[in-house]
LUMTITI-967881 format. One record per residue: x, y, z negated of N, C-alpha, C, CB in turn; residue in three letters; residue number from 1. Coordinates in steps of 0.05 Angstrom, whole numbers. Atoms other than C-alpha are relative to their C-alpha. Glycine has a CB too. Layout:
<sites>
{n_x:X&n_y:Y&n_z:Z&ca_x:X&ca_y:Y&ca_z:Z&c_x:X&c_y:Y&c_z:Z&cb_x:X&cb_y:Y&cb_z:Z&rest:ALA&nr:NUM} .
...
</sites>
This chain:
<sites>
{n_x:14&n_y:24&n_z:7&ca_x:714&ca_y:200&ca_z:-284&c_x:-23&c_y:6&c_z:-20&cb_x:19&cb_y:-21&cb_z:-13&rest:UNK&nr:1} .
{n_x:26&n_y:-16&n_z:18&ca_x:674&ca_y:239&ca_z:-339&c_x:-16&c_y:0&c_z:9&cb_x:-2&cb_y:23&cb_z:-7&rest:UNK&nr:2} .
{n_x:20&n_y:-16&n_z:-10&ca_x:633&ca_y:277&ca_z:-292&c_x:-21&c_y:-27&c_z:17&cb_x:16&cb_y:28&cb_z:22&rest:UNK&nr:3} .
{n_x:24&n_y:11&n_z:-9&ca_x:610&ca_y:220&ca_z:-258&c_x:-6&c_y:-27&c_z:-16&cb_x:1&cb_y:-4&cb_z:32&rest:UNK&nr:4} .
{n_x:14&n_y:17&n_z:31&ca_x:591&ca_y:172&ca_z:-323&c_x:-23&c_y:22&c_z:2&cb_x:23&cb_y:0&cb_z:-40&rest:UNK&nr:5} .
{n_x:14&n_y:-14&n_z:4&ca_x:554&ca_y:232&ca_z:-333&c_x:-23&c_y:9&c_z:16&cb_x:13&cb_y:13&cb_z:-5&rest:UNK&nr:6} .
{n_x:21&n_y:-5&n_z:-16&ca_x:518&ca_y:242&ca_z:-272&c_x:-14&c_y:-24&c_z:5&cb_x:7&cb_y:13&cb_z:23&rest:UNK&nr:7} .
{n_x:25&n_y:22&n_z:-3&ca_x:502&ca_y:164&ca_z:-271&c_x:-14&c_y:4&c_z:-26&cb_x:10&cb_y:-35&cb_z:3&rest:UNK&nr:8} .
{n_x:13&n_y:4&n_z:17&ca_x:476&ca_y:172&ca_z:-342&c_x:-26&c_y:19&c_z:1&cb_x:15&cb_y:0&cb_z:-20&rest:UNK&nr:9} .
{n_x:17&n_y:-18&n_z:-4&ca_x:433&ca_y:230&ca_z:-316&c_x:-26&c_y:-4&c_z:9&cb_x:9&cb_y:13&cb_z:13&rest:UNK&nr:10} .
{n_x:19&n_y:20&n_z:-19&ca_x:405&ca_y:190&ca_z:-260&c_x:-17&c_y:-21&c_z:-11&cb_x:15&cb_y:-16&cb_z:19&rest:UNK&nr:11} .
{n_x:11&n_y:31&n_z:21&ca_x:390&ca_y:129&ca_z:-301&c_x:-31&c_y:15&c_z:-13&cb_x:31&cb_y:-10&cb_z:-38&rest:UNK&nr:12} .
{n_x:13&n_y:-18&n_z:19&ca_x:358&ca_y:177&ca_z:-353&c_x:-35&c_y:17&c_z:23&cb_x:32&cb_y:30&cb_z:-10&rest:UNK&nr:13} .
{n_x:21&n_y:-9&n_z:-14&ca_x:311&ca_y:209&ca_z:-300&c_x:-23&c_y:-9&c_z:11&cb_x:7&cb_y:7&cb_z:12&rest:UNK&nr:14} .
{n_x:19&n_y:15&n_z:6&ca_x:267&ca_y:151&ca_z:-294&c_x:-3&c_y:-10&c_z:38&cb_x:-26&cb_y:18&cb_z:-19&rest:UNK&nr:15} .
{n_x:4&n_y:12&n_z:-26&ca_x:266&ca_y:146&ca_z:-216&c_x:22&c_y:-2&c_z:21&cb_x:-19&cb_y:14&cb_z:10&rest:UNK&nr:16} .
{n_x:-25&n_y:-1&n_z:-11&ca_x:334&ca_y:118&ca_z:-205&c_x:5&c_y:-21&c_z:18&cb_x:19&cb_y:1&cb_z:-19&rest:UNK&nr:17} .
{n_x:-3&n_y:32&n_z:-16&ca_x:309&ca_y:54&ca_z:-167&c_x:3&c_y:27&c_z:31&cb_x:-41&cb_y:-35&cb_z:-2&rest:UNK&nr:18} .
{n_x:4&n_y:-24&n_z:-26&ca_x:286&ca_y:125&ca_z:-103&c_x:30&c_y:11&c_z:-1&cb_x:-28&cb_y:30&cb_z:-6&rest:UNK&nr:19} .
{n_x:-24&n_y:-8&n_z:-3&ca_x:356&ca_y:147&ca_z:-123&c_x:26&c_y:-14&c_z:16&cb_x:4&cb_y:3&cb_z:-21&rest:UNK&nr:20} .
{n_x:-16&n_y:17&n_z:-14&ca_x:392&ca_y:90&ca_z:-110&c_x:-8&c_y:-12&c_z:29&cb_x:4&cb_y:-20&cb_z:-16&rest:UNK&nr:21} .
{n_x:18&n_y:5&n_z:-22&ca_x:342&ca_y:64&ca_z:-49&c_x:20&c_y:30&c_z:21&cb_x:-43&cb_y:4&cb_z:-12&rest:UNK&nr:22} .
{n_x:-9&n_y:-19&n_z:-19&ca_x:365&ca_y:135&ca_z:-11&c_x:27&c_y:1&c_z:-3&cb_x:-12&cb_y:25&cb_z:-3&rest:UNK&nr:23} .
{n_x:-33&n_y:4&n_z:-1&ca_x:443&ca_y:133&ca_z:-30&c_x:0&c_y:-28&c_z:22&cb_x:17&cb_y:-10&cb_z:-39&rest:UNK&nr:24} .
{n_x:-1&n_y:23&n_z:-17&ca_x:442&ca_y:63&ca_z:0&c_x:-9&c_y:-2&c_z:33&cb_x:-16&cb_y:-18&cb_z:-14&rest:UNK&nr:25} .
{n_x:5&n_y:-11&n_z:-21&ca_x:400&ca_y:89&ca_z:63&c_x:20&c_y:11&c_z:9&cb_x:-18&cb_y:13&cb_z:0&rest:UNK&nr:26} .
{n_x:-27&n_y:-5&n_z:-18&ca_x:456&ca_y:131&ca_z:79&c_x:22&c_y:-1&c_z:6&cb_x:6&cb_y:9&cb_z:4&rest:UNK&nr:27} .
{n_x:-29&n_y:18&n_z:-17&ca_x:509&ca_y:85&ca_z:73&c_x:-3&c_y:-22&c_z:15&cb_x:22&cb_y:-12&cb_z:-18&rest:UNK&nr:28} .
{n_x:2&n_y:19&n_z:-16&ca_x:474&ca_y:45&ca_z:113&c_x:9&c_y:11&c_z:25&cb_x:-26&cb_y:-11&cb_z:1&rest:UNK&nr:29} .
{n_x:-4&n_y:-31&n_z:-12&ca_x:465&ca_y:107&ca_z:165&c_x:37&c_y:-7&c_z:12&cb_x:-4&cb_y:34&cb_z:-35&rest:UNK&nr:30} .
{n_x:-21&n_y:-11&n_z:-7&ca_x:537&ca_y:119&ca_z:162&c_x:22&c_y:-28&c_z:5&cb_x:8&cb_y:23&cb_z:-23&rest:UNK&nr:31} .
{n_x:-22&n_y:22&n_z:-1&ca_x:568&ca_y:47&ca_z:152&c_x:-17&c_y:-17&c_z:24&cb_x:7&cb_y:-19&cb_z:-33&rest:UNK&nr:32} .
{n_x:12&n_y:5&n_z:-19&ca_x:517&ca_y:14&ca_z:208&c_x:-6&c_y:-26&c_z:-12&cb_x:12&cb_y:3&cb_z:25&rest:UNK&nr:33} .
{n_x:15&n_y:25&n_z:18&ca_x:488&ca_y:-35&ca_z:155&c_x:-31&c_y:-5&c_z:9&cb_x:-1&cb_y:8&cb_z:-36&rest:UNK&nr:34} .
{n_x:32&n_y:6&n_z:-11&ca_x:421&ca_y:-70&ca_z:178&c_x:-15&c_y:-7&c_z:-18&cb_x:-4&cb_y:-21&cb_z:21&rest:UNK&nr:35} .
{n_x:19&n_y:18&n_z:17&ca_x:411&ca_y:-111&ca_z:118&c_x:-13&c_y:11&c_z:-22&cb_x:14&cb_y:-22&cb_z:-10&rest:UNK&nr:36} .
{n_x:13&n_y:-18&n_z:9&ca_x:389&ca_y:-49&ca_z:89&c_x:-22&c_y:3&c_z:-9&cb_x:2&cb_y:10&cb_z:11&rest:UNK&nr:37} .
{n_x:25&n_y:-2&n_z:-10&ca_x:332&ca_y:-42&ca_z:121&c_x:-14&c_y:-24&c_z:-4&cb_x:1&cb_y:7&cb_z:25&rest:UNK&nr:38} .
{n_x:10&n_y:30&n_z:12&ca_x:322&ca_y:-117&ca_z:116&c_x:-8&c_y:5&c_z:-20&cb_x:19&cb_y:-23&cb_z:-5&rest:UNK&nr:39} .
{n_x:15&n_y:3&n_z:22&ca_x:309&ca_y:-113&ca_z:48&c_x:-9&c_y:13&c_z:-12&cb_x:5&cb_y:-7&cb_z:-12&rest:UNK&nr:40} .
{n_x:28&n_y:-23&n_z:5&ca_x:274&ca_y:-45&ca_z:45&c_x:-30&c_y:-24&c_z:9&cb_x:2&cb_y:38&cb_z:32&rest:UNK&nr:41} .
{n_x:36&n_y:12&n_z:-17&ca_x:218&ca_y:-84&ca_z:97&c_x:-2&c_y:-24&c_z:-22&cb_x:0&cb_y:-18&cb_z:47&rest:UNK&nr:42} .
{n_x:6&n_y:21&n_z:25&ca_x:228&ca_y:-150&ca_z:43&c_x:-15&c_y:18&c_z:-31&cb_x:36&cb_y:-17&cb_z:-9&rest:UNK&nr:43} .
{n_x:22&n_y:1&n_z:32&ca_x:208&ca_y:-114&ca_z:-21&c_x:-23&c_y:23&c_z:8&cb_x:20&cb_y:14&cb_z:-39&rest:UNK&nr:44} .
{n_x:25&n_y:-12&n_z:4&ca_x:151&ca_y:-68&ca_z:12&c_x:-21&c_y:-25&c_z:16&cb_x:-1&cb_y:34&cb_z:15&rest:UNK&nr:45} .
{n_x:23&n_y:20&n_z:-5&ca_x:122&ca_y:-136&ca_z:43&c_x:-1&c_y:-15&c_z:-31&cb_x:7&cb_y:-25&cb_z:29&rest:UNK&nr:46} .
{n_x:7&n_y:28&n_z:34&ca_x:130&ca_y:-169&ca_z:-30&c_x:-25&c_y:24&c_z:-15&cb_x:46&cb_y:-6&cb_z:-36&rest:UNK&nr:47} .
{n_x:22&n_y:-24&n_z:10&ca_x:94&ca_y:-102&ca_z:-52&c_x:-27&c_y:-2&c_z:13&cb_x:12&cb_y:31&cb_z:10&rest:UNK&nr:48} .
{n_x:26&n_y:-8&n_z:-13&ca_x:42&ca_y:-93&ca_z:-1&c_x:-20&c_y:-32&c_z:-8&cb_x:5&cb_y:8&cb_z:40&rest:UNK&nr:49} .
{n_x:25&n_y:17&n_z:4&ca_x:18&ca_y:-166&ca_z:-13&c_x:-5&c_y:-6&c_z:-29&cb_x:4&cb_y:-27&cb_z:14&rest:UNK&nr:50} .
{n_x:20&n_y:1&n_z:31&ca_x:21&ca_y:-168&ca_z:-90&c_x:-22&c_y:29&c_z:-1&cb_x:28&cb_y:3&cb_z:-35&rest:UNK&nr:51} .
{n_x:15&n_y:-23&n_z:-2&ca_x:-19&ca_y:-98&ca_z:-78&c_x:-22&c_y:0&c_z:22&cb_x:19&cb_y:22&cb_z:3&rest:UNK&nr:52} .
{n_x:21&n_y:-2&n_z:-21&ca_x:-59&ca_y:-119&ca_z:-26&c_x:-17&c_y:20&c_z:13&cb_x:-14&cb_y:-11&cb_z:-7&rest:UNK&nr:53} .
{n_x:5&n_y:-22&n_z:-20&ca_x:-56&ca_y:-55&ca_z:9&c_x:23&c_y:9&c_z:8&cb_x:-15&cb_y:23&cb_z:-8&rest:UNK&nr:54} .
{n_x:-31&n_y:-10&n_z:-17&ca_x:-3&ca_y:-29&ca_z:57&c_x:-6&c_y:27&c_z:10&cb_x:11&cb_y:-21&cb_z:30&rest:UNK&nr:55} .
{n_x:5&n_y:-23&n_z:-4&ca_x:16&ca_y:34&ca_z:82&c_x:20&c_y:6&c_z:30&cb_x:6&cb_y:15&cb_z:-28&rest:UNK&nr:56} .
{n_x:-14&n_y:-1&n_z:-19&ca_x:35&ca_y:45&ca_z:157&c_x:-2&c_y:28&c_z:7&cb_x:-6&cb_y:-18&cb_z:18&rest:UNK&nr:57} .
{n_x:13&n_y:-41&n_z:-15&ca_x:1&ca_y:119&ca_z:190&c_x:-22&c_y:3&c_z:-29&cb_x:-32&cb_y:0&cb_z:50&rest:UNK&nr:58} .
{n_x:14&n_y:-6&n_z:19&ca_x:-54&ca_y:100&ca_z:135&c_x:-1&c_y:-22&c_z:-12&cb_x:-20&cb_y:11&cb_z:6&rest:UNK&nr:59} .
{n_x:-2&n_y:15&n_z:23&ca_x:-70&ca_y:56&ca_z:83&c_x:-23&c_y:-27&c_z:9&cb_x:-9&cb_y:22&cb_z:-30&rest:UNK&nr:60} .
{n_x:12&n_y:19&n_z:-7&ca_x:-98&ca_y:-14&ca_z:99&c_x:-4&c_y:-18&c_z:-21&cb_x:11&cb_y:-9&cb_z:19&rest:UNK&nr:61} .
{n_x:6&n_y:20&n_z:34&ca_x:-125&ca_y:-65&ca_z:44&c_x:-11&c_y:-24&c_z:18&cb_x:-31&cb_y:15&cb_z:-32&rest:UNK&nr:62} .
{n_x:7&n_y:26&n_z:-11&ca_x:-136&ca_y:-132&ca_z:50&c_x:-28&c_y:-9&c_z:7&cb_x:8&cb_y:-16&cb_z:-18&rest:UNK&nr:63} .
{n_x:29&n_y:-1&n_z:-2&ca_x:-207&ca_y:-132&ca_z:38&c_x:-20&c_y:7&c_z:18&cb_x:-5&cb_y:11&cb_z:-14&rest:UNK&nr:64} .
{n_x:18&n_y:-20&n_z:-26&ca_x:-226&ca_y:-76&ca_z:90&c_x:11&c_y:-6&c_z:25&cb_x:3&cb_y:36&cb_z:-2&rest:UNK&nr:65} .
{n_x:-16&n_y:7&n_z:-26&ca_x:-177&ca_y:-96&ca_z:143&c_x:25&c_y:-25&c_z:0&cb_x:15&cb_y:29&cb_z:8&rest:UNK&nr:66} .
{n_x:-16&n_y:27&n_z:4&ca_x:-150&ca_y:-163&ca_z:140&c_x:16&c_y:-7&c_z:24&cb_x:-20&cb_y:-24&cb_z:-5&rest:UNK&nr:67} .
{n_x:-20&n_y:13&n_z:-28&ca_x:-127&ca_y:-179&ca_z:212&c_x:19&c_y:28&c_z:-3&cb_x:-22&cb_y:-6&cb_z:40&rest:UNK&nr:68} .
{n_x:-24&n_y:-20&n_z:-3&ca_x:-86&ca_y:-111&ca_z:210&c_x:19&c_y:3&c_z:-32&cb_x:-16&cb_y:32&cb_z:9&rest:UNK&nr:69} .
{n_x:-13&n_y:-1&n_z:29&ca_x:-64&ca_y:-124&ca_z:134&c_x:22&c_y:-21&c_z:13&cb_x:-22&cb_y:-13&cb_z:-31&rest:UNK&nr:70} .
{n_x:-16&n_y:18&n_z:-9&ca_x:-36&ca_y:-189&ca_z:161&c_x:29&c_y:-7&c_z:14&cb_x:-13&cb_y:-6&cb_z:11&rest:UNK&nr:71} .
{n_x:-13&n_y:-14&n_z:-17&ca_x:-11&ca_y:-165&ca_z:220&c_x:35&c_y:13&c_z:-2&cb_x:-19&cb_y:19&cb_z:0&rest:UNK&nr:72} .
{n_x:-21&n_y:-22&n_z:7&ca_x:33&ca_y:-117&ca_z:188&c_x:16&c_y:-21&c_z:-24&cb_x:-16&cb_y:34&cb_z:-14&rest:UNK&nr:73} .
{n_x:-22&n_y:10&n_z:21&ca_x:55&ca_y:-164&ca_z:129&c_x:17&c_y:-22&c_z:15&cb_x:-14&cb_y:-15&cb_z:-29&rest:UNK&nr:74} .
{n_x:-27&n_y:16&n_z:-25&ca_x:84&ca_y:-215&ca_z:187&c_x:16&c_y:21&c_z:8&cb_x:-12&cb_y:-14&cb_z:35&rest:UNK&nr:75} .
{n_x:-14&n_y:-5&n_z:-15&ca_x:109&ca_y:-167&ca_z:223&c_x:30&c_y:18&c_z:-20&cb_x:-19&cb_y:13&cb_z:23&rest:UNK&nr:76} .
{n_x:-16&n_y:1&n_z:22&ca_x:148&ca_y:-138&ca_z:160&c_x:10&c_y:-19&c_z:-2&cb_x:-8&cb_y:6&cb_z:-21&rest:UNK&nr:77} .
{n_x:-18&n_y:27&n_z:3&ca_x:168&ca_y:-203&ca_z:141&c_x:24&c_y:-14&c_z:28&cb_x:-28&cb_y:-26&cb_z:-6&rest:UNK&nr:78} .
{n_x:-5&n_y:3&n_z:-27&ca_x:195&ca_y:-224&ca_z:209&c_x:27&c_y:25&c_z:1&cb_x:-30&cb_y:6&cb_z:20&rest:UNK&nr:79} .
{n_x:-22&n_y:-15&n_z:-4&ca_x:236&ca_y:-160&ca_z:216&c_x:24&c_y:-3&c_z:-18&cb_x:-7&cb_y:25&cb_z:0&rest:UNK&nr:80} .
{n_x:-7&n_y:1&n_z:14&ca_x:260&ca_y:-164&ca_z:148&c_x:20&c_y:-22&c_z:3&cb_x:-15&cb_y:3&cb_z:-13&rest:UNK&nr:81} .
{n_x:-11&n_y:33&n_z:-6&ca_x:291&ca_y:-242&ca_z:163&c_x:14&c_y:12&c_z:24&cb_x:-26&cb_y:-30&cb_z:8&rest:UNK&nr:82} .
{n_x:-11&n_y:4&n_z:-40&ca_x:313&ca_y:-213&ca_z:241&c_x:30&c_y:15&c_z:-9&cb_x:-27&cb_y:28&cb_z:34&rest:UNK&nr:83} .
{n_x:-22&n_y:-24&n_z:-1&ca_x:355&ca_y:-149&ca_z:207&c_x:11&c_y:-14&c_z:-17&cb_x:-4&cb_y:33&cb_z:-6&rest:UNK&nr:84} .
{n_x:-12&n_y:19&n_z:22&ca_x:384&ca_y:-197&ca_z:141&c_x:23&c_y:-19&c_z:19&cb_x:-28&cb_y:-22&cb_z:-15&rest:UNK&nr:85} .
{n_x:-12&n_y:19&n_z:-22&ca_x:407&ca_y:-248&ca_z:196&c_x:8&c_y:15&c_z:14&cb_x:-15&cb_y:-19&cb_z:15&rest:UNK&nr:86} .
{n_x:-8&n_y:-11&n_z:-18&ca_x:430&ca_y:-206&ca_z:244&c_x:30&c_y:7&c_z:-10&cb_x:-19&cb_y:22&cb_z:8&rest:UNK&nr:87} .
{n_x:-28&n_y:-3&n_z:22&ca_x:483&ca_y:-175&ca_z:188&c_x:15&c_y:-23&c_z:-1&cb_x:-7&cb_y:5&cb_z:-33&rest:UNK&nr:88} .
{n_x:-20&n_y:27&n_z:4&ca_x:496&ca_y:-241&ca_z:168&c_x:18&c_y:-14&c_z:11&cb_x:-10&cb_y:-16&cb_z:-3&rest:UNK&nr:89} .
{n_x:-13&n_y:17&n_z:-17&ca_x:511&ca_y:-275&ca_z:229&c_x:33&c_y:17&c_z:13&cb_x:-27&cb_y:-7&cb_z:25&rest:UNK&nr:90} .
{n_x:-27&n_y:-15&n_z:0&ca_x:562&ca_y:-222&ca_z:248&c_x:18&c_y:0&c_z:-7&cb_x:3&cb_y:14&cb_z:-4&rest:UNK&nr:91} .
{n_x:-23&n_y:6&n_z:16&ca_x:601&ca_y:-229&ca_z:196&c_x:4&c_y:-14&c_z:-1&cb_x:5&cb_y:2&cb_z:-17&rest:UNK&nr:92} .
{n_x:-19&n_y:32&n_z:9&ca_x:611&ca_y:-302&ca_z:196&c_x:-1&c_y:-5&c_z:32&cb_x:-21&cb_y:-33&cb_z:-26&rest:UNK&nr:93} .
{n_x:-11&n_y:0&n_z:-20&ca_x:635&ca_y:-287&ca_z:269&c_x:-16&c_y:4&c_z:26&cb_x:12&cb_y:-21&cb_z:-1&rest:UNK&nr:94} .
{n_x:13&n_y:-7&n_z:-19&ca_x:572&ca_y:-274&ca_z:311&c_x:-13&c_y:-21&c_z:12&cb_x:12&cb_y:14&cb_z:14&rest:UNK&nr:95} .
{n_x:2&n_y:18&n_z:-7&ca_x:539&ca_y:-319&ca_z:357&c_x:17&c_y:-17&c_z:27&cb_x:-22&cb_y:4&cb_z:-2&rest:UNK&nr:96} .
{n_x:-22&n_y:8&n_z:-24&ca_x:587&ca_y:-363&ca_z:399&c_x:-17&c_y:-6&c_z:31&cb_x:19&cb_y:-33&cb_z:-12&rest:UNK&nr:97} .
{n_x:26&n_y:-10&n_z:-33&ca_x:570&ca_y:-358&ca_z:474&c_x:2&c_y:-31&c_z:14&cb_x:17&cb_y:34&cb_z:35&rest:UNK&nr:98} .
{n_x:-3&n_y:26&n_z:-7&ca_x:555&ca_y:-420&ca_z:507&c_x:2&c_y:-6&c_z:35&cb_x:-24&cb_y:-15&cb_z:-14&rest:UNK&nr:99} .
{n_x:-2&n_y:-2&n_z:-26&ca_x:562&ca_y:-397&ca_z:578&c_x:41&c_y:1&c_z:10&cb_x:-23&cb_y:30&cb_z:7&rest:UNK&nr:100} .
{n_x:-34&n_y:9&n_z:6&ca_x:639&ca_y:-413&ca_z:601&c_x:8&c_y:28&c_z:26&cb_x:14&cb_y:-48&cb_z:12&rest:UNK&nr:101} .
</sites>
């Protein structure tokens, strides 16, 4: 129990423990088949990209220089983000019931 107080106080201490925790969580998503993961990776880099009003897909787009593909991309972030959140969700509170008999 020591050793790992010690290795969270390490982590903490190292200043970039939000990328630490962000990649632990990736691969228990990975391994546990969590979606809402990813959901709310794509939620805080669309909360990012639009208080920053530049995004980053193959290359770096700003609002200013490329607006219809800034846009673009912050729907379509947003959108996924809501599709993979809900998707988790609905599962667990039993899926969607089928309405075909």
């Amino acid at each position: 129990m020591q050793v790992l107080k010690e290795l969270l106080r390490k982590i903490i201490s190292y200043g970039k423990w939000r990328t630490i925790f962000a990649l632990i969580l990736i691969a228990a998503s990975l391994y546990y088949g969590w979606q809402w993961v990813w959901g709310a990776l794509f939620l805080l880099w669309t909360v990012r990209a639009w208080r920053s009003q530049s995004v980053y897909v193959v290359e770096t787009l700003t609002r200013g220089d490329n607006p219809f593909l800034f846009w673009i991309t912050i729907i379509l972030w947003a959108t996924l983000s809501l599709y993979l959140i809900l998707a988790d969700l609905i599962m667990k509170l039993g899926g969607v019931p089928h309405v075909y008999s």
